[in-house]
C-alpha positions as CSV (number, residue, x, y, z in Angstrom):
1,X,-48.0,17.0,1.8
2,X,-48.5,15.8,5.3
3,X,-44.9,15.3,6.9
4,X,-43.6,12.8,9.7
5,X,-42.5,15.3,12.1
6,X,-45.3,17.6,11.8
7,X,-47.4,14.0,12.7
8,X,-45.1,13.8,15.3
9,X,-45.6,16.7,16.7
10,X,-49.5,16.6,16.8
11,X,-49.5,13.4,18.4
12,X,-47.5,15.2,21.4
13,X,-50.2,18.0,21.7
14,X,-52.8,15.5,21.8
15,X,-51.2,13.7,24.1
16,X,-49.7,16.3,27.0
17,X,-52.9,18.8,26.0
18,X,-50.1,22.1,25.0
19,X,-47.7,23.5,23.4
20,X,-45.1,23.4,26.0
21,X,-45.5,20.2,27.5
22,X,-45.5,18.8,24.0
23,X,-42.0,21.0,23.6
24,X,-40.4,19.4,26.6
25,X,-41.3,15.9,25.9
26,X,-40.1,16.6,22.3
27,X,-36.9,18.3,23.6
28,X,-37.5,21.3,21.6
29,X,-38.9,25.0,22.4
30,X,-42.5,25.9,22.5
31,X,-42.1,28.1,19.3
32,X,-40.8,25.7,17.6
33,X,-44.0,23.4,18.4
34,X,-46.4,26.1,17.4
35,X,-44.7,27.0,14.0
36,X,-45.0,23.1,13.0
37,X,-48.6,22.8,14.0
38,X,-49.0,26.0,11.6
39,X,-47.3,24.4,9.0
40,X,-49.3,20.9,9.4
41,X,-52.7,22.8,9.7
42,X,-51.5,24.6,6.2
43,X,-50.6,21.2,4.6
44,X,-53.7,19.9,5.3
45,X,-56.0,23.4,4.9
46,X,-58.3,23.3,7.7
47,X,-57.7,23.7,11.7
48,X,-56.5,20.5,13.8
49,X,-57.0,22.3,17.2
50,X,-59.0,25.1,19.2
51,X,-57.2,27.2,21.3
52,X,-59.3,28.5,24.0
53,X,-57.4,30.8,27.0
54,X,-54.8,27.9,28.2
55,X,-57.3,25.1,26.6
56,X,-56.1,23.3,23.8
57,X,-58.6,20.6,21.9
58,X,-58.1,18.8,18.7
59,X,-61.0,19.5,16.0
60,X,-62.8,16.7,14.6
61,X,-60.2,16.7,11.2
62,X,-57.5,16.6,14.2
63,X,-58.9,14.0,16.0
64,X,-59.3,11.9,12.6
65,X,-55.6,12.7,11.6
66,X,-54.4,11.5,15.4
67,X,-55.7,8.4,14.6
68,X,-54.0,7.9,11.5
69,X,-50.9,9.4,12.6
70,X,-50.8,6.6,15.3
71,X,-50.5,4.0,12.9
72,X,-48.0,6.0,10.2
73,X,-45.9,7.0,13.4
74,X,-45.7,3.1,14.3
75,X,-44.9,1.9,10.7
76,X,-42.1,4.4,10.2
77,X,-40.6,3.2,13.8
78,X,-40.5,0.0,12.5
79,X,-39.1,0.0,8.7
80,X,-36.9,2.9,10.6
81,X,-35.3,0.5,12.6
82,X,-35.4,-2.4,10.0
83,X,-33.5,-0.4,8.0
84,X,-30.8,0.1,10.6
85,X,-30.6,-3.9,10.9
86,X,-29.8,-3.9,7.5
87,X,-27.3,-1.2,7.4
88,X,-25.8,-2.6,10.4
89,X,-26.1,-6.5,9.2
90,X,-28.3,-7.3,11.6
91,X,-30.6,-8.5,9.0
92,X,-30.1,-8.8,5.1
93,X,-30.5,-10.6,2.5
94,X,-28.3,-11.6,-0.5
95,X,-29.2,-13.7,-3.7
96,X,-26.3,-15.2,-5.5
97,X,-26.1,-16.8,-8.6
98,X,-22.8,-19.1,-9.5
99,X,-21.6,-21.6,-11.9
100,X,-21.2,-25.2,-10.3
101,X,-18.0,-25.5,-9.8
102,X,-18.0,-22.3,-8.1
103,X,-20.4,-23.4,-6.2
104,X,-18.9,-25.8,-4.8
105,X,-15.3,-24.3,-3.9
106,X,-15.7,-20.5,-3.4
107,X,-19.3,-19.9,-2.1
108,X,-19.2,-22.5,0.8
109,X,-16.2,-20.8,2.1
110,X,-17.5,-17.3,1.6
111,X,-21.2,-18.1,2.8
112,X,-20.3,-20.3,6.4
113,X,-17.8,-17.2,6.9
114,X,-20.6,-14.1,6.0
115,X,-23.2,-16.2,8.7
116,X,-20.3,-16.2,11.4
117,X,-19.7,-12.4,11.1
118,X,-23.0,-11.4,10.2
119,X,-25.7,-14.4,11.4
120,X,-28.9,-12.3,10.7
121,X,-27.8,-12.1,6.9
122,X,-29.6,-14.7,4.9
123,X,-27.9,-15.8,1.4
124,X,-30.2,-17.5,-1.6
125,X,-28.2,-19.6,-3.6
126,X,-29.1,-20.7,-7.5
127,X,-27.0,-22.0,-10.0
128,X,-26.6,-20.6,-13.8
129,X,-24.0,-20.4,-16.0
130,X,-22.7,-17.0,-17.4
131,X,-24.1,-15.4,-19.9
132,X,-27.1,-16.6,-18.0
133,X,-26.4,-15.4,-14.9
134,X,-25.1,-12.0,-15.7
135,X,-28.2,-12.1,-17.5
136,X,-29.9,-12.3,-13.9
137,X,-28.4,-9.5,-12.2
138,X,-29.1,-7.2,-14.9
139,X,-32.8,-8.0,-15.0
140,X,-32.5,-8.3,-11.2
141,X,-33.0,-11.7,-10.8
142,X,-30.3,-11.6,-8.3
143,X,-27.6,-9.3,-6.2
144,X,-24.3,-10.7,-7.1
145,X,-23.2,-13.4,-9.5
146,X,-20.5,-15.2,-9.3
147,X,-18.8,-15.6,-13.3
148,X,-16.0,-16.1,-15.4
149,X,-14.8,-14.9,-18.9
150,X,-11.6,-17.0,-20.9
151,X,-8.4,-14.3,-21.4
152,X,-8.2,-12.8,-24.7
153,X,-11.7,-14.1,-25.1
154,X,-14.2,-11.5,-27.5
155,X,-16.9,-9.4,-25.6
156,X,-14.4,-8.4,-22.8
157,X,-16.6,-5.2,-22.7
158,X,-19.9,-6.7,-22.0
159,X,-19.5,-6.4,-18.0
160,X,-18.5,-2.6,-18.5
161,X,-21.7,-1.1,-16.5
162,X,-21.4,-3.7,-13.9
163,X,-19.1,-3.5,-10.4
164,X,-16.4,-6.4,-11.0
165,X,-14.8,-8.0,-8.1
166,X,-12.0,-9.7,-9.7
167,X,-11.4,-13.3,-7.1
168,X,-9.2,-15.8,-8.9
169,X,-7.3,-17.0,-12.6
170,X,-8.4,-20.3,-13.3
171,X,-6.2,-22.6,-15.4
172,X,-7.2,-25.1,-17.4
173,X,-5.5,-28.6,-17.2
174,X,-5.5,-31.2,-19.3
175,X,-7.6,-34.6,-18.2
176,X,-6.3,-38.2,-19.4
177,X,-7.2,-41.8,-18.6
178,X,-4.3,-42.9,-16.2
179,X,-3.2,-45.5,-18.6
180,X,-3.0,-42.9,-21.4
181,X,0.2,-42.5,-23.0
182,X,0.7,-38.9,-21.5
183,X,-0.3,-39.5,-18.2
184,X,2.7,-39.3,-17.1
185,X,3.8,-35.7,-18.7
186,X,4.8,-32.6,-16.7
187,X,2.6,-31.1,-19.5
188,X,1.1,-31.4,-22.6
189,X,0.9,-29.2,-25.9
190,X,-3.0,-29.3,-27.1
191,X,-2.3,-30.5,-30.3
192,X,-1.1,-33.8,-28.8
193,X,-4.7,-34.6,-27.8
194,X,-5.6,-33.9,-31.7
195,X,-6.4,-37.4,-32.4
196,X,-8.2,-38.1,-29.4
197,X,-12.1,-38.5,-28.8
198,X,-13.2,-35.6,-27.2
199,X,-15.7,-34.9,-23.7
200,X,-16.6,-31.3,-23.5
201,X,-18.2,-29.5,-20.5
202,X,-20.3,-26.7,-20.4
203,X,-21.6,-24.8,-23.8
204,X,-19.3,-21.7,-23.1
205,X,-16.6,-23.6,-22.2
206,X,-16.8,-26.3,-25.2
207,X,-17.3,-23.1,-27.5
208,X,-13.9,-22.4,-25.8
209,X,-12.6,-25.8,-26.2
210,X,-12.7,-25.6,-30.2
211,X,-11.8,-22.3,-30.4
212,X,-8.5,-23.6,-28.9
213,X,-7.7,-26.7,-30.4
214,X,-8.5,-24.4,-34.4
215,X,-5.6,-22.5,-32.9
216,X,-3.7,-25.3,-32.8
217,X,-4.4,-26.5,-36.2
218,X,-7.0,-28.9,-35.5
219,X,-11.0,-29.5,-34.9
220,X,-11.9,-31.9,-32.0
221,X,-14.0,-34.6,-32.2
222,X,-16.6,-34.2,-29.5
223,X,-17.8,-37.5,-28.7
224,X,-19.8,-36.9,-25.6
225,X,-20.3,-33.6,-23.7
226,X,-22.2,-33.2,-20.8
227,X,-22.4,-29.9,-18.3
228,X,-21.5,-32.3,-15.0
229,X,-17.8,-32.3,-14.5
230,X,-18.1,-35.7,-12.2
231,X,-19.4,-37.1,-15.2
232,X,-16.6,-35.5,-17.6
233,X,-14.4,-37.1,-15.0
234,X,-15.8,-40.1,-15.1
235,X,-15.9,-40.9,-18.9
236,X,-12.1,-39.7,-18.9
237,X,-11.8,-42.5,-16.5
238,X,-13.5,-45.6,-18.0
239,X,-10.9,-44.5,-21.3
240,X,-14.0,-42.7,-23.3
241,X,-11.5,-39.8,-24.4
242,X,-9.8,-37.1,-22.8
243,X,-11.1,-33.4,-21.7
244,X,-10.1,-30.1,-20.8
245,X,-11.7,-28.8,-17.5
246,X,-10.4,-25.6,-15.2
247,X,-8.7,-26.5,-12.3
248,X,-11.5,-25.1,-9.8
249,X,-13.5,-27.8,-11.9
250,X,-10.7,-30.5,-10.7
251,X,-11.1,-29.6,-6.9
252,X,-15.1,-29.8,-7.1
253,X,-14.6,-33.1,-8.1
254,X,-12.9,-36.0,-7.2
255,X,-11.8,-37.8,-10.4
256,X,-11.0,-41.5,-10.9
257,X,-8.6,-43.5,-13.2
258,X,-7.6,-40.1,-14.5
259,X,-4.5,-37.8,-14.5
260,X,-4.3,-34.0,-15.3
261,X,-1.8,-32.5,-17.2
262,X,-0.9,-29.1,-17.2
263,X,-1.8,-27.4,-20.5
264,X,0.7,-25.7,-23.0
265,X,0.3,-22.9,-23.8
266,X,-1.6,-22.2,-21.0
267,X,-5.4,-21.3,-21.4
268,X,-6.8,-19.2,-18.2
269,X,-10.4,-18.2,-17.3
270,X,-10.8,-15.1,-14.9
271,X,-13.1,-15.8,-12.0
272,X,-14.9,-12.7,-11.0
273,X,-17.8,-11.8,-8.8
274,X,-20.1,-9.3,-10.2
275,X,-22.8,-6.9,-8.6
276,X,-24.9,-3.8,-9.9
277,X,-23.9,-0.2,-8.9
278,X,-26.3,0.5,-6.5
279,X,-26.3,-3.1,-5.0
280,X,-22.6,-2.4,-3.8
281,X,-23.7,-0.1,-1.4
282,X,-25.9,-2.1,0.6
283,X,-24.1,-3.6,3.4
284,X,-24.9,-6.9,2.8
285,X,-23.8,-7.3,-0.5
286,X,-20.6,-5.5,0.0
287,X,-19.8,-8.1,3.1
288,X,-20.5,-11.2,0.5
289,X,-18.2,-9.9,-2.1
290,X,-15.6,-9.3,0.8
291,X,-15.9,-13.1,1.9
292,X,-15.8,-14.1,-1.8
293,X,-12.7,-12.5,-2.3
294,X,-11.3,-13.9,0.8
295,X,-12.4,-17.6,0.1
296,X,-10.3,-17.0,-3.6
297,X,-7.7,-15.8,-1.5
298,X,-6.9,-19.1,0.3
């Protein structure tokens, strides 16, 4: 096997034309020089130079291998020094998957922060909701998603091989036309709204919706359900029924003819960022979920 520093150091007797001047410019001793050449010329099994008196001339399988090594020499330079940008965040990229109304409270904070510390980071953004995204990561799709899980929820183990960066608790309020006849309640026991038309959000979080309201001795009539919490908002509004939404969902939106209620008992959702292993070593990734963590912070 043909190392880089035995290339190295053939490219410096080739160049100066000996041993020692290929030491000195290599800042190491002349023996040193000679026992790598050795070791080179045994890698490869025939002779890369002729040694005549103080003469020194590369064979034809060392003039071919000079050639090559010019090229190798260059390309290691390079990714040698890529590498470095990434390490130091001089360069880097990150792919990040998050649900929507993550996406539009946590990441924008975390992301315009990350490019003013580290500029020559670039970050992907795509949207998915988990188990989807999670999904991602794992078939690597992506280097960090943004998720959540509901407390006391089943499957708690199912993020068990992954490196969770716990950000927020998310609790769900209650959402009422403004006219409704709890609008104006400090809070609201579920099985109040057990009567009312129903507009459920995404599927995980409808799945958590009914789940719920059987708790509370009741099944919900779903009239309309729809993944876009504007438009949950809005059919609150126009007096279409009443929802349940996470607060993070609340401040991505800004709802109309609608009050929210605080929820009793109170239902939370853990917001979590989530990367592979190995990913939270690379620089990069371990600066996003720092900014993450920070924007959850405020």
């Amino acid at each position: 096997m043909i190392e880089a520093r035995h290339l190295r150091v053939l490219r410096a007797v080739a160049t100066t034309g000996s041993f020692s001047a290929a030491a000195r410019e290599l800042g190491c001793t002349q023996p040193a020089v000679s026992q790598q050449m050795k070791a080179l010329e045994t890698s490869v099994g025939t002779p890369l130079l002729i040694r005549s008196g103080r003469e020194m001339r590369l064979t034809q399988a060392g003039e071919a291998l000079v050639r090559h090594a010019v090229g190798i020499i260059a390309g290691l330079t390079a990714a040698e020094e890529e590498v470095a940008a990434i390490a130091g965040l001089r360069a880097g990229r990150v792919r990040l998957v998050s649900f929507p109304s993550g996406s539009s409270t946590l990441v924008p904070t975390a992301l315009a922060a990350l490019r003013d510390a580290h500029p020559g980071t670039r970050v992907f953004l795509e949207e998915a909701e988990p188990p989807r995204s999670v999904e991602m990561l794992r078939e690597g799709d992506c280097d960090v998603a943004l998720a959540f899980r509901y407390e006391g929820a089943a499957g708690a183990e199912e993020w068990d091989d992954l490196v969770v960066r716990p950000l927020l608790t998310d609790r769900l309020v209650a959402l009422v036309p403004e006219r409704h006849r709890l609008a104006r309640a400090e809070s609201v026991a579920i099985g109040e709204l057990a009567e009312e038309p129903w507009i459920a959000g995404c599927p995980r979080c409808r799945g958590q919706l009914v789940e719920v309201c059987e708790t509370a001795g009741f099944t919900p009539r779903i009239d309309f359900a729809t993944d876009d919490y504007p438009a949950v908002a809005g059919l609150v509004g126009a007096g279409l029924g009443v929802a349940v939404l996470p607060q993070l969902a609340i401040e991505s939106v800004r709802p109309r003819g609608v009050r929210t209620v605080a929820l009793e008992p109170a239902v939370r959702r853990e917001i979590v960022a989530l990367t592979l292993p190995d990913l939270a070593q690379v620089p990069a990734v371990t600066a996003t979920l720092e900014k993450l963590a920070r924007a959850a912070a405020r």
